[in-house]
C-alpha positions in Angstrom: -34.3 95.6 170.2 -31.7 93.6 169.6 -27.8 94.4 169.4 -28.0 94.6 165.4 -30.7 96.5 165.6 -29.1 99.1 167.7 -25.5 99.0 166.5 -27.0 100.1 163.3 -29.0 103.3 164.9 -26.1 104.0 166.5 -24.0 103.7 162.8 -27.0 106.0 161.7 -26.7 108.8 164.6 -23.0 108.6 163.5 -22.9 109.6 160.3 -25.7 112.2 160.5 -23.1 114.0 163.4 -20.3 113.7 160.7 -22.3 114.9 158.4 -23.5 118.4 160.9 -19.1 118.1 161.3 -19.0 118.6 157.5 -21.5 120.7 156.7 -20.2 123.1 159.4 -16.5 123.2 157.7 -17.9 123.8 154.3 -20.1 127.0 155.4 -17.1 128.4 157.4 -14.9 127.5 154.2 -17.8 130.0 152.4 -17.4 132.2 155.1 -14.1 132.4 154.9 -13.9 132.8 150.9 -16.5 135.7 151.3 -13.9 137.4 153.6 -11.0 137.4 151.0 -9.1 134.5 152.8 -9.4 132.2 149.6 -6.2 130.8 150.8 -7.1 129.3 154.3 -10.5 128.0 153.1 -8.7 125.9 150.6 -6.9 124.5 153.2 -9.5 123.7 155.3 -11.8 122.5 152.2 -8.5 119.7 152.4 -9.1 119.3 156.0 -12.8 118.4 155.3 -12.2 116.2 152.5 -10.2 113.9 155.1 -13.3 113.8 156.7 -14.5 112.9 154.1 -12.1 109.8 153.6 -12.3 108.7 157.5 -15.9 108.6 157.1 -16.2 106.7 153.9 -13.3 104.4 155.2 -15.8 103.8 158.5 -18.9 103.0 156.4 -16.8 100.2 154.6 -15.5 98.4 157.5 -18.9 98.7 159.3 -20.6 96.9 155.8 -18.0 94.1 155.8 -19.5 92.9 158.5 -22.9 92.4 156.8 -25.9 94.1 155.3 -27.7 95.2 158.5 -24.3 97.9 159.1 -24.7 99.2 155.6 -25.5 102.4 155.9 -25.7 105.6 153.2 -22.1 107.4 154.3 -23.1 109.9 151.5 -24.8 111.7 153.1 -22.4 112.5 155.5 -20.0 113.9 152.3 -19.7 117.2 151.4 -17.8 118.9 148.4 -16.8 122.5 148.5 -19.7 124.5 147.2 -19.3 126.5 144.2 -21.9 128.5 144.2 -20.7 132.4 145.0 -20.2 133.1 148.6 -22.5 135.4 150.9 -21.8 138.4 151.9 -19.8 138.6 154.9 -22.6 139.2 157.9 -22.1 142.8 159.6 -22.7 142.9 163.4 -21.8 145.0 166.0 -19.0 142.5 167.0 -15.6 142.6 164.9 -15.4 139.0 163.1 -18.4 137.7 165.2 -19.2 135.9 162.2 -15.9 134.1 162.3 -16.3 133.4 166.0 -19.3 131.6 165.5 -18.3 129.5 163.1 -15.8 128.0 165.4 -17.9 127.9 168.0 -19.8 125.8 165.7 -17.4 123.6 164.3 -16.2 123.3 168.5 -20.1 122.1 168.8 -20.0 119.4 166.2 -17.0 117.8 167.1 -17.7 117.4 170.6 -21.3 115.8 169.4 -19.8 113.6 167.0 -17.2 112.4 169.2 -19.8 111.3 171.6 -21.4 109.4 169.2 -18.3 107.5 168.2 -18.0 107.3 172.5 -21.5 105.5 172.2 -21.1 103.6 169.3 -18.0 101.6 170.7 -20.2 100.1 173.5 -23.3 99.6 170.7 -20.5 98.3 168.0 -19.0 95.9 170.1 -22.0 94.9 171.7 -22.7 94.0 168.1 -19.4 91.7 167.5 -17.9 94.4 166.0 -13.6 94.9 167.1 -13.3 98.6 168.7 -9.7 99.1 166.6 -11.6 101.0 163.6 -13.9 102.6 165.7 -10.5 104.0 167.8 -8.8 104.8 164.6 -11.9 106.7 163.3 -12.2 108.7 166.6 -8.1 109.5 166.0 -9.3 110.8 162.5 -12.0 113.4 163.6 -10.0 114.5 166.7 -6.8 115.2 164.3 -8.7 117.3 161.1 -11.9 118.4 163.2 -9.2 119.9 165.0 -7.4 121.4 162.2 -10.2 122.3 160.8 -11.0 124.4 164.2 -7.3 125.9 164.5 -7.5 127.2 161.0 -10.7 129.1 161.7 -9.1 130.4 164.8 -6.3 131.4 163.2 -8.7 133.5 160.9 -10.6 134.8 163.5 -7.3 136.2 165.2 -5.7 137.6 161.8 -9.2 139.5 161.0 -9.3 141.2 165.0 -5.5 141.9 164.3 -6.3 144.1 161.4 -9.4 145.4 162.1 -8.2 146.7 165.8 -4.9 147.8 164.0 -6.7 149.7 161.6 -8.8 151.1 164.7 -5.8 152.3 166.7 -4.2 153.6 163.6 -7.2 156.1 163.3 -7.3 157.0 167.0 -3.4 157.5 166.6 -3.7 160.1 163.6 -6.3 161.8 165.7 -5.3 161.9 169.1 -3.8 165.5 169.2 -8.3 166.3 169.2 -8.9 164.0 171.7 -7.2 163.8 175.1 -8.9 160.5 175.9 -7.3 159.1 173.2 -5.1 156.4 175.9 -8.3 155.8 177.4 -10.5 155.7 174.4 -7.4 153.5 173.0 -7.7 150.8 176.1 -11.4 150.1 175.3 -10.3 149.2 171.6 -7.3 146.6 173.2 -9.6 145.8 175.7 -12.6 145.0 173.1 -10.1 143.0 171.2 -8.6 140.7 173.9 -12.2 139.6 175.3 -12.7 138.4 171.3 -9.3 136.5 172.0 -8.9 132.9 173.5 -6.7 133.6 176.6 -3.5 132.0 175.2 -3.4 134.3 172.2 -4.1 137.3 174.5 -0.4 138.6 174.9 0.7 137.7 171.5 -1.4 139.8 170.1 -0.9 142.3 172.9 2.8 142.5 172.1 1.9 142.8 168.3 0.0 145.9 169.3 3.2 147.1 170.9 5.6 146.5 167.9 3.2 148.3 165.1 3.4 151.4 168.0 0.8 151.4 170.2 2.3 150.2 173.3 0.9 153.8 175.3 -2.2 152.3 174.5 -1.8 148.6 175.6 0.3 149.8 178.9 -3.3 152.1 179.9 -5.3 149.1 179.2 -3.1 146.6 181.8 -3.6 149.4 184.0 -7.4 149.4 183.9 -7.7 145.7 183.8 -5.2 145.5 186.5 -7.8 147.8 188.5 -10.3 145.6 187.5 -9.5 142.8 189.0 -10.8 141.8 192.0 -8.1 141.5 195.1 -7.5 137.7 196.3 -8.0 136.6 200.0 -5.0 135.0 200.2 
């Protein structure tokens, strides 16, 4: 196979990863619409639509250099769908729906990045210059990763008020129940395992300031006995 021949499967592989990246935004865009968070998914519908411009800005430089590069960037282009959202998926897990779209969006950057890491050896190989290539990789890293943050920060805001609105039940009955501190460090606890770590005591001294700090201190207590003693 020669190097045309293989700098334009690699173009191919390329595109069909930015288009997974794409696809991915736009369904936790829905996802995030069918939630009542109309706001952020307009901002990250503006995220993918630079995608949408690095991707169509590759596909041009990569034809300049003759018809064997041309490739159908198209179908790496989503719009926003208009079509009326799903229902938000229920699960045993509070925003688990959320989390996995992240997760997702996490899964297709990293494989789209290493098909841009492949297609500068193919590209170049090829007699294509690696500048574009760089400046496309600098594109998905920067609104992939918006993209991602924004979800995160919607995942985080929807455990905020859903664990809130947990401990302000517990709260109003806790006169009934004497393992209410207890019963109140498994909700703080079930909420910081659906964190990232670095958002962990943010949202632990948010808990505090809305009044449940009696609640937070018993679970630092338990996770405190919890973990295991270090040999040094």
């Amino acid at each position: 196979m020669d190097s045309k021949r293989r700098g334009r499967d690699q173009i191919c592989a390329l595109v069909a990863a930015h288009g997974a990246l794409t696809q991915a935004a736009v369904e936790a865009s829905q996802l995030m619409r069918a939630k009542g968070r109309s706001k952020f998914a307009a901002h990250l519908d503006s995220h993918r639509a630079e995608l949408n411009v690095a991707i169509g800005e590759f596909g041009l430089w990569a034809e300049s250099f003759g018809e064997w590069a041309r490739v159908d960037v198209g179908l790496a282009i989503h719009p926003p769908l208009i079509t009326r959202p799903a229902d938000p998926v229920a699960g045993d897990r509070i925003g688990a729906d959320l989390l996995s779209s992240r997760e997702n969006l996490k899964r297709r950057r990293a494989e789209l990045l290493a098909e841009v890491g492949k297609a500068r050896f193919v590209l170049t190989d090829a007699g294509l210059p690696g500048e574009e290539i760089t400046a496309y990789r600098r594109m998905v890293r920067l609104w992939a990763g918006e993209a991602i943050d924004l979800v995160t920060g919607v995942h985080r805001l929807t455990l905020a008020d859903q664990y809130i609105r947990c401990l302000s039940r517990l709260r109003a009955a806790q006169r009934a129940l004497p393992a209410a501190p207890q019963t109140g460090a498994v909700y703080v606890r079930q909420w910081m395992d659906d964190l990232e770590e670095v958002d962990r005591e943010g949202e632990l001294a948010l808990a505090e300031t809305c009044g449940y700090g009696d609640f937070v201190e018993c679970y630092r207590v338990s996770a405190l006995r919890q973990k295991p003693f270090s040999d040094n």
